[in-house]
DSSP file (Angstrom, degrees, kcal/mol; ACC not computed):
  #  RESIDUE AA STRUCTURE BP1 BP2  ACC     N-H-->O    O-->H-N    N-H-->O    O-->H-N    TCO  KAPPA ALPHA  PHI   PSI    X-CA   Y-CA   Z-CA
    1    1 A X              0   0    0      0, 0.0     2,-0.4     0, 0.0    26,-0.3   0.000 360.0 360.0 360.0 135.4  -41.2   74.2    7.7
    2    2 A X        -     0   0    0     24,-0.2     2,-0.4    97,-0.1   107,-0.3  -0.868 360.0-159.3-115.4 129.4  -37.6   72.4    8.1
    3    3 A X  B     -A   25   0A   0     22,-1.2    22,-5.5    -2,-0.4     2,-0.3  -0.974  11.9-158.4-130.3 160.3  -34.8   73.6   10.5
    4    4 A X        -     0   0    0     -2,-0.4     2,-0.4    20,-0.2   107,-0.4  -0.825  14.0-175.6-112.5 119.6  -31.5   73.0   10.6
    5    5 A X        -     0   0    0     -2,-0.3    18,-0.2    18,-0.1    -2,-0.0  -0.261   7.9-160.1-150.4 104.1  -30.1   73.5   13.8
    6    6 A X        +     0   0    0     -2,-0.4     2,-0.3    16,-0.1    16,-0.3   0.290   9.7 178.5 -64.7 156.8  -26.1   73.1   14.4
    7    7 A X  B     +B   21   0B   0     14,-2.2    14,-1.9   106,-0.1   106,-0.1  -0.952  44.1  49.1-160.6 168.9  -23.7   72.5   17.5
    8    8 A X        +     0   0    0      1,-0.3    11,-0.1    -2,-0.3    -1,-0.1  -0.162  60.0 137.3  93.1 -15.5  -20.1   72.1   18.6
    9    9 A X        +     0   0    0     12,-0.1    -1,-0.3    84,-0.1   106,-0.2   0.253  24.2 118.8 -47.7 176.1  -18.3   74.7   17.1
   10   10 A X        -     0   0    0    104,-1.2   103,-0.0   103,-0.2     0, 0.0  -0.504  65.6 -46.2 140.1 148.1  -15.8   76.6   19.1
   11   11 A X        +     0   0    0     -2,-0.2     2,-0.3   104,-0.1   106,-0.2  -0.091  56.8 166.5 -54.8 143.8  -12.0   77.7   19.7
   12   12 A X  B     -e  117   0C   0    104,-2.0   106,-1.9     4,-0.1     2,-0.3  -0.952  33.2-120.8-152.4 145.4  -10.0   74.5   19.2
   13   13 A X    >   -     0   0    0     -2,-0.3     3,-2.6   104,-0.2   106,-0.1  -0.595  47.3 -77.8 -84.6 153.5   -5.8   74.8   18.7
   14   14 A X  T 3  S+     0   0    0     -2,-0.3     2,-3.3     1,-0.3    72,-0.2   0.191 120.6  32.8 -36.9-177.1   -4.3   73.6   15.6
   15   15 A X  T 3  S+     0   0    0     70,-1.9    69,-0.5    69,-0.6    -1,-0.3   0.148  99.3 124.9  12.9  -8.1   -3.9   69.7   15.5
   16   16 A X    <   -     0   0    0     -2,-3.3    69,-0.6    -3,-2.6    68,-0.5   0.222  55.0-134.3 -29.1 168.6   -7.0   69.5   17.4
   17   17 A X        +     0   0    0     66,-0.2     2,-0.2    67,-0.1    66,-0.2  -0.948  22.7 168.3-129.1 165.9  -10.2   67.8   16.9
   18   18 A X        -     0   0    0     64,-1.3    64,-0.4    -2,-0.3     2,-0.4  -0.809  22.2-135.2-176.0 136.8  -13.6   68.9   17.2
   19   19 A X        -     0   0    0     -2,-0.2     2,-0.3    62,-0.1    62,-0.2  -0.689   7.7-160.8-107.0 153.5  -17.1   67.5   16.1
   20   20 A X  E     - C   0  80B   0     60,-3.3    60,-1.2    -2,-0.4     2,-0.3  -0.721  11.0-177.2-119.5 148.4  -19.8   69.3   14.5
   21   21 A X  E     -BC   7  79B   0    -14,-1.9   -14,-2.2    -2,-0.3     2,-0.5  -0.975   3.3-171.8-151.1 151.5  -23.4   67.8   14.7
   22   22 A X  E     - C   0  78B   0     56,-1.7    56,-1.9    -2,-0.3     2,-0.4  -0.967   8.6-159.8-156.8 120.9  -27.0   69.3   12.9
   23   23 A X  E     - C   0  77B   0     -2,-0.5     2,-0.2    54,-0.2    54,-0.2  -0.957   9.5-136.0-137.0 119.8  -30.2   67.9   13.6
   24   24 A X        +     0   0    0     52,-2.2     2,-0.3    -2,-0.4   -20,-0.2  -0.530  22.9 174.0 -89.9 138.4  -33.2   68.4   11.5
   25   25 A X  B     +A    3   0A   0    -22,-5.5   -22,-1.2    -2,-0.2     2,-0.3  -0.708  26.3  66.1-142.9-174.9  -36.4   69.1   12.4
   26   26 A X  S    S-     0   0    0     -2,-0.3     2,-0.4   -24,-0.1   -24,-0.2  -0.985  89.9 -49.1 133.1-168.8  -40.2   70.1   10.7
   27   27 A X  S    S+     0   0    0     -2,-0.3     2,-0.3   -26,-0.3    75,-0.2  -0.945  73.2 141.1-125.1 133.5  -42.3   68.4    8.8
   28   28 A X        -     0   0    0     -2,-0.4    73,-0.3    73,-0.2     3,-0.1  -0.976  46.4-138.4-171.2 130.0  -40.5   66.6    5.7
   29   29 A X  S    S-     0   0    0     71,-3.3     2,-0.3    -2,-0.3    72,-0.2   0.952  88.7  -9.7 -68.5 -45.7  -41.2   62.9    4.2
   30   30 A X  E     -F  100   0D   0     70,-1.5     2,-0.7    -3,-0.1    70,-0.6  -0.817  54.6-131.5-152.9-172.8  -37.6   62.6    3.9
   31   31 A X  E     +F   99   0D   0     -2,-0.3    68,-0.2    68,-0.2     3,-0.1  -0.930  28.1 179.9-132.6 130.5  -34.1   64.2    4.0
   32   32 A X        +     0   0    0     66,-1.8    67,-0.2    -2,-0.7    -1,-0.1   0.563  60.9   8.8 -97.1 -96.7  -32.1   63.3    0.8
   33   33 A X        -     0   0    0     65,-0.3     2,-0.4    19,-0.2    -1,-0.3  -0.284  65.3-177.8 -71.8 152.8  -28.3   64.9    0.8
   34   34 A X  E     +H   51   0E   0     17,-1.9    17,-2.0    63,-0.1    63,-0.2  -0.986  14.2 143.1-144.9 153.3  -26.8   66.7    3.9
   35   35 A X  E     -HI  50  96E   0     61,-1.8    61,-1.3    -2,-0.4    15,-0.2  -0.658  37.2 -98.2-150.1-157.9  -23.5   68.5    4.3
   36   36 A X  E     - I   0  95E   0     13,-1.1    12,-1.1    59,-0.2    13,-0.4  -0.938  22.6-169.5-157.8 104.0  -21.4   71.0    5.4
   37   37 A X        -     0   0    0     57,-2.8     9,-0.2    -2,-0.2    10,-0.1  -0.462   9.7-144.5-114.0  81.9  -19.9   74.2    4.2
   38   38 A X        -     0   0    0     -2,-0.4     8,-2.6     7,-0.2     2,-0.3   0.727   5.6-166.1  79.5 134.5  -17.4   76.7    5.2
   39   39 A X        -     0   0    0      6,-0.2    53,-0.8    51,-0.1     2,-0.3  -0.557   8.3-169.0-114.6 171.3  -17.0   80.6    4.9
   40   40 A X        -     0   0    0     -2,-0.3     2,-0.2    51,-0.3    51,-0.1  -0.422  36.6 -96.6  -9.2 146.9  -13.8   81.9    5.5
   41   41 A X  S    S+     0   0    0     -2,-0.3     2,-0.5     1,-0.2     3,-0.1  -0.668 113.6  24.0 -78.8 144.8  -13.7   85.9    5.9
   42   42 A X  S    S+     0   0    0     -2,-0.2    -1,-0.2     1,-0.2     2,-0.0  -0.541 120.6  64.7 107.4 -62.1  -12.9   87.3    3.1
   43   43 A X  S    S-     0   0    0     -2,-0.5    -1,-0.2     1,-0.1    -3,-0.1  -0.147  75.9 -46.3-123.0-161.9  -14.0   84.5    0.9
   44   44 A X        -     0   0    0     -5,-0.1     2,-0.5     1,-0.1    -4,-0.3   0.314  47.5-111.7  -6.3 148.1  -16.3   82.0   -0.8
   45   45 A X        -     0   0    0     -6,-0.2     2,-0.4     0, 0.0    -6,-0.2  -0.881  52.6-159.5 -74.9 128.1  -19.0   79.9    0.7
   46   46 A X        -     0   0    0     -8,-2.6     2,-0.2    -2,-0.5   -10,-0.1  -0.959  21.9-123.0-127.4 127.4  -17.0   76.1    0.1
   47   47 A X        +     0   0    0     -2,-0.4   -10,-0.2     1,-0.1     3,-0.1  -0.504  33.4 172.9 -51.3 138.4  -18.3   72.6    0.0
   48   48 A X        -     0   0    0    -12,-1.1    12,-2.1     1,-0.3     2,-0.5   0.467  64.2 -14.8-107.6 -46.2  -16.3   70.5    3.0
   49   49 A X        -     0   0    0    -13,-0.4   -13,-1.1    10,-0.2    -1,-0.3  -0.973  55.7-168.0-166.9 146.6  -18.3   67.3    2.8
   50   50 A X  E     +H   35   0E   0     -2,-0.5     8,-1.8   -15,-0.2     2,-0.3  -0.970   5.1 179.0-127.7 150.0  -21.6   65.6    1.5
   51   51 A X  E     -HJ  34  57E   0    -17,-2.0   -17,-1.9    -2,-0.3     2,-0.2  -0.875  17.1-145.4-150.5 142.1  -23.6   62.1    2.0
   52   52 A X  E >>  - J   0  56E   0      4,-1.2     3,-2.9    -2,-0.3     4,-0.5  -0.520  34.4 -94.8 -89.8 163.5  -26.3   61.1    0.8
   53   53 A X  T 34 S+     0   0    0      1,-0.4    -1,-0.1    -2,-0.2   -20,-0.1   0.602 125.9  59.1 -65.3  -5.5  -29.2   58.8    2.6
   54   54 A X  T 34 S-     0   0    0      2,-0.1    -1,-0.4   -22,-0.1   -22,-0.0   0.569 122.3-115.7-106.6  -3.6  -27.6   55.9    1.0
   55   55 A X  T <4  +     0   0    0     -3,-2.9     2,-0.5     1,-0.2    -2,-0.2   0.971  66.5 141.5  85.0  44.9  -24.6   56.9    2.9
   56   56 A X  E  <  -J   52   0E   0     -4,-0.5    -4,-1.2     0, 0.0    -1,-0.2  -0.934  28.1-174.4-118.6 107.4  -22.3   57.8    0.0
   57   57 A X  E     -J   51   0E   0     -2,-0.5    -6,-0.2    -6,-0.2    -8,-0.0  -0.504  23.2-167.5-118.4-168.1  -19.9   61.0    0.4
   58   58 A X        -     0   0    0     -8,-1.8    -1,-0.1    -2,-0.2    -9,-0.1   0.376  16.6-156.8-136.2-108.9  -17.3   63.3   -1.3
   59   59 A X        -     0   0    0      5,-0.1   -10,-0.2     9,-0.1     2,-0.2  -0.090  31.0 -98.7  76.8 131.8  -15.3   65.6    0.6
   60   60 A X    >>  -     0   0    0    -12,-2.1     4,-1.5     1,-0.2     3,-0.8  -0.552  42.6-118.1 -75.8 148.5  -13.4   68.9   -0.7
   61   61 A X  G >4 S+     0   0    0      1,-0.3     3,-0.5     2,-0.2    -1,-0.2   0.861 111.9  68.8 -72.4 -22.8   -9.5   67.7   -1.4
   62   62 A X  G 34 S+     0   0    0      1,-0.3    -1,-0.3    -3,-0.0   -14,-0.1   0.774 110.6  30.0 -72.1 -43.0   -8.4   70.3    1.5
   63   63 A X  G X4 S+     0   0    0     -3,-0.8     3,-3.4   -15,-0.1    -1,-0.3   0.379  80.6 133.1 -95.3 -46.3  -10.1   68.1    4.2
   64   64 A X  T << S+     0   0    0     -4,-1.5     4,-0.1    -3,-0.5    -5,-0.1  -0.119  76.2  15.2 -48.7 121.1   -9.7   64.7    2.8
   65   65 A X  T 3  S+     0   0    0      2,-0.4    -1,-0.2     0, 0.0     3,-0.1   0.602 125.1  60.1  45.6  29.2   -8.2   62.2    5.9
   66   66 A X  S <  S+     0   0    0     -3,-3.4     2,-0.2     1,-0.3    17,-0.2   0.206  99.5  46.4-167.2  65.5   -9.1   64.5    8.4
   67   67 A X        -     0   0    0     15,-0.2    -2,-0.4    14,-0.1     2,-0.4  -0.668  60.8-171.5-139.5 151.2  -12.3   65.0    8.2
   68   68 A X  E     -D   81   0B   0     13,-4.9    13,-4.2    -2,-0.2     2,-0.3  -0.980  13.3-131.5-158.3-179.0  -15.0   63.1    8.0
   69   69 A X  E     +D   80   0B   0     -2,-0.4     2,-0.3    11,-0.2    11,-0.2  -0.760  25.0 167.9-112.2 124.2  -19.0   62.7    7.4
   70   70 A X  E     -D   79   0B   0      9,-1.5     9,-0.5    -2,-0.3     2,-0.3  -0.917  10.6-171.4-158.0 132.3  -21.9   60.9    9.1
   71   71 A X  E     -D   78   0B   0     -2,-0.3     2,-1.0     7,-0.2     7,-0.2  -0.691  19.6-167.0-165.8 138.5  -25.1   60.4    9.6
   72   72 A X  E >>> -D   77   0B   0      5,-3.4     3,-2.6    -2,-0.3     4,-1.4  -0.707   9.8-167.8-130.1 119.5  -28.1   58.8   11.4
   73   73 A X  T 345S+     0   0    0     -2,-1.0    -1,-0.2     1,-0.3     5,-0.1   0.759  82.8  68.1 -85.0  -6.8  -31.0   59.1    9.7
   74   74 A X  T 345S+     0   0    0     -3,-0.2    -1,-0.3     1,-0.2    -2,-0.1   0.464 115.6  31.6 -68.4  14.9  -33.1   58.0   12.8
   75   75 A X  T <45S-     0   0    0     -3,-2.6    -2,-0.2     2,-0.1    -1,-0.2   0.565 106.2-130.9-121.1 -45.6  -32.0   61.3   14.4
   76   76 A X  T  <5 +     0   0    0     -4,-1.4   -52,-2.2     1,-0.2     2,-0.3   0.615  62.7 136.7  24.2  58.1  -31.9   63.1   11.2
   77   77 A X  E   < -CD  23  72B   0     -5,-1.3    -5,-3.4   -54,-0.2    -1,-0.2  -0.942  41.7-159.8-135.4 129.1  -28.5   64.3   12.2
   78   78 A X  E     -CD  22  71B   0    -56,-1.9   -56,-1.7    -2,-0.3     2,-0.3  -0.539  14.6-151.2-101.8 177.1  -25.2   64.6   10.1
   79   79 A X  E     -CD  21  70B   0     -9,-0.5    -9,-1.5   -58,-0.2     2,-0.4  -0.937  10.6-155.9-162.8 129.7  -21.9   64.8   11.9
   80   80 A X  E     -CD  20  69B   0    -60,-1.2   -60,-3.3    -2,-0.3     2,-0.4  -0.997  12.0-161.9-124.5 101.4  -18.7   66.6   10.7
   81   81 A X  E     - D   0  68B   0    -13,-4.2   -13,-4.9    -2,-0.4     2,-0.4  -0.937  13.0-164.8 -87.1 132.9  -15.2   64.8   12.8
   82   82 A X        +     0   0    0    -64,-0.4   -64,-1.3    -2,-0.4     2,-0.4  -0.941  12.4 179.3-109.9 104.9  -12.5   67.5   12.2
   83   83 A X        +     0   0    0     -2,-0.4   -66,-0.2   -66,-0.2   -67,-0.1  -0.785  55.7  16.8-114.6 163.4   -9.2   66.0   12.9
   84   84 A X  S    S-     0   0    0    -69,-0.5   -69,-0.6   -68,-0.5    -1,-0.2   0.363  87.8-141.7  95.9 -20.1   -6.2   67.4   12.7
   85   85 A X        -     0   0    0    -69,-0.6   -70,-1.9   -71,-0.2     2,-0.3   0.749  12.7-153.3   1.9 126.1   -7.2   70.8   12.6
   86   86 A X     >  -     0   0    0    -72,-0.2     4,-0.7     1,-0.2    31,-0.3  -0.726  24.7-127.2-106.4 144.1   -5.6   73.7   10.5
   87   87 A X  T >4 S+     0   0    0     -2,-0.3     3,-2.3     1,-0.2    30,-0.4   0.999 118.9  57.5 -65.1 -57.2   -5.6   77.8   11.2
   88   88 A X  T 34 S+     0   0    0      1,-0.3    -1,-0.2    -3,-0.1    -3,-0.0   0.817  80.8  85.5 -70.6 -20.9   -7.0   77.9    7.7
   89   89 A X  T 34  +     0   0    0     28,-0.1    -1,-0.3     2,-0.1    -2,-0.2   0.955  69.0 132.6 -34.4 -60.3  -10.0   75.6    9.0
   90   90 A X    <<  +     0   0    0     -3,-2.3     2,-0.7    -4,-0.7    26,-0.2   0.657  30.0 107.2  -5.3 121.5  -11.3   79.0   10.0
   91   91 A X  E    S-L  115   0F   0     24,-0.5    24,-1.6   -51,-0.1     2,-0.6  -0.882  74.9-100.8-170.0 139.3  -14.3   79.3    9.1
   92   92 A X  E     -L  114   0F   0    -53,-0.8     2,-0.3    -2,-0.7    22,-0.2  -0.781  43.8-155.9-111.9 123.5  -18.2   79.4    9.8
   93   93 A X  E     -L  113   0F   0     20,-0.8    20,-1.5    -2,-0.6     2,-0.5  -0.648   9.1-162.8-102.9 132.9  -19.5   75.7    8.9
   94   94 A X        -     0   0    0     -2,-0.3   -57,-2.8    18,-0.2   -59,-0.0  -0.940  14.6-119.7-137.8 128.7  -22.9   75.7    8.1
   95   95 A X  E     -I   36   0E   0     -2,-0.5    15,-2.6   -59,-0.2     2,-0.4  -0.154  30.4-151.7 -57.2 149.1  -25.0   72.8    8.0
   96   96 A X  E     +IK  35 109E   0    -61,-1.3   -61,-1.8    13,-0.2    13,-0.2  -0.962  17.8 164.8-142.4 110.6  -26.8   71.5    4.9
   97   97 A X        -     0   0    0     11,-1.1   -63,-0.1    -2,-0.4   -64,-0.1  -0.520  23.7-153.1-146.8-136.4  -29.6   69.8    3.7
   98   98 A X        -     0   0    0      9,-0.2   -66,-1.8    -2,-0.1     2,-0.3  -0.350  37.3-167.8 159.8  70.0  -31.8   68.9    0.8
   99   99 A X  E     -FG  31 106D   0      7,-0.8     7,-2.0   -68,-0.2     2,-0.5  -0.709  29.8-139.2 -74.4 115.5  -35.1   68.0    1.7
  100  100 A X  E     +FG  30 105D   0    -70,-0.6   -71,-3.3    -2,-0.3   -70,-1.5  -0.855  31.9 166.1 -37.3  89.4  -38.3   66.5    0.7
  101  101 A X        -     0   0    0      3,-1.9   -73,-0.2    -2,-0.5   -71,-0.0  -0.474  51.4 -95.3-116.3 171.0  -41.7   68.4    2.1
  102  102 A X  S    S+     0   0    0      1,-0.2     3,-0.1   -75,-0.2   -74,-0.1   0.665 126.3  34.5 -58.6 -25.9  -45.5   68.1    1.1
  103  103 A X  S    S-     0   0    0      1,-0.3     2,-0.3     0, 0.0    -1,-0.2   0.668 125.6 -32.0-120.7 -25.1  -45.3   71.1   -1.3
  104  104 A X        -     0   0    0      2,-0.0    -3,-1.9    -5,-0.0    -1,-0.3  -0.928  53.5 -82.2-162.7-177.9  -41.6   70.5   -2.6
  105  105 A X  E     +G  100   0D   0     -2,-0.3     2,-0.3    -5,-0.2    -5,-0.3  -0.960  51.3 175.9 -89.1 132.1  -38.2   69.7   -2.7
  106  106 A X  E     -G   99   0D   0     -7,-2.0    -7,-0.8    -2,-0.3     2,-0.2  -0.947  34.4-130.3-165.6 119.9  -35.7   72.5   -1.1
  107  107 A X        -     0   0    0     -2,-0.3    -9,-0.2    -9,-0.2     2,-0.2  -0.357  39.3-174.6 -67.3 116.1  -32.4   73.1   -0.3
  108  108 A X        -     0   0    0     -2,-0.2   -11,-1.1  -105,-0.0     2,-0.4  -0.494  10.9-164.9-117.0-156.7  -31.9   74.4    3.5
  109  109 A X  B     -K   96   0E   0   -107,-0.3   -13,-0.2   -13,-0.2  -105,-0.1  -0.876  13.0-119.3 177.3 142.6  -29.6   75.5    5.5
  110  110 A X        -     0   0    0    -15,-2.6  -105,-0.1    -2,-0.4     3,-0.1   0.039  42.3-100.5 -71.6-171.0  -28.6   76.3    9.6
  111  111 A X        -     0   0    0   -107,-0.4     2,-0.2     1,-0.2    -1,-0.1   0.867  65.3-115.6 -82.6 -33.1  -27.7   79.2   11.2
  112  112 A X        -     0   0    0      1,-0.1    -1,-0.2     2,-0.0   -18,-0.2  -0.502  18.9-126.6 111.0 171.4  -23.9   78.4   11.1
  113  113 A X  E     -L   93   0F   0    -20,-1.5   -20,-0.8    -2,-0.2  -103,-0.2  -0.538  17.7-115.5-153.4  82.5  -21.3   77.8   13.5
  114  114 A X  E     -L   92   0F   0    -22,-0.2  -104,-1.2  -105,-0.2   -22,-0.2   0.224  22.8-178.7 -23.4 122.6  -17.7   79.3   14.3
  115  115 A X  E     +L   91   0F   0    -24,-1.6     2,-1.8  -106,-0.2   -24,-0.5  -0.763  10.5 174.8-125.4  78.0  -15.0   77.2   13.9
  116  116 A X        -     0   0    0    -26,-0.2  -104,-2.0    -2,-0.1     2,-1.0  -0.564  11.8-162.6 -98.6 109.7  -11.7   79.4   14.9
  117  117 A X  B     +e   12   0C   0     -2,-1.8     2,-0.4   -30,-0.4  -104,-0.2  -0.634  29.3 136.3 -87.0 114.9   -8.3   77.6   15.0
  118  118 A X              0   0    0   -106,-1.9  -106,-0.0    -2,-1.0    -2,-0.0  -0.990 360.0 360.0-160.9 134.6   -5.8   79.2   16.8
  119  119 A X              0   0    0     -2,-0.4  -106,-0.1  -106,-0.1    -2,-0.0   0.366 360.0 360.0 -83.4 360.0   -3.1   78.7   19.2
């Protein structure tokens, strides 16, 4: 079994920064993609940011030069810096990963983590 299991969230004021970290743990040969996604109330589940174990990411355009995406895969912990920080950041960011186990390959995913920006 693989967990996911997120920190850092927390009230932060607008133009703030604040870093998000998830570190996976279980039994897994390897951990391929990992990310981060968003709820806003009210809406969607939203991609924010991906990399893969070769260290290649994407980012959603909302986000794009002020945030960014990380990871060290001798921890097996990704790392969301949020600079700059928007009320519509709101959100619960939930960590992400895509995993390799003895019986399969399987998408998981943390508990989540409150991210409210607000003055």
């Amino acid at each position: 079994q693989v967990q996911l299991v997120e920190s850092g969230g927390g009230l932060v004021q607008p133009g703030g920064s604040l870093r998000l970290s998830c570190a996976a743990s279980g039994s897994f040969f390897s951990i391929n993609t990992m990310g981060w996604y968003r709820q806003a109330p009210g809406k969607q589940r939203e991609l924010v940011a991906a990399v893969t174990n070769g260290g290649s990411t994407n980012y959603a355009d909302s986000v794009k030069g002020r945030f960014t995406i990380s990871r060290d895969n001798a921890k097996n912990t990704v790392y969301l810096q949020m600079n700059s920080l928007k009320p519509e950041d709101t959100a619960v960011y939930y960590c992400t990963a895509i995993v390799t186990t003895i019986q399969a390959i399987d998408h998981y995913w943390g508990q989540g983590t409150q991210v409210p920006v607000s003055s």
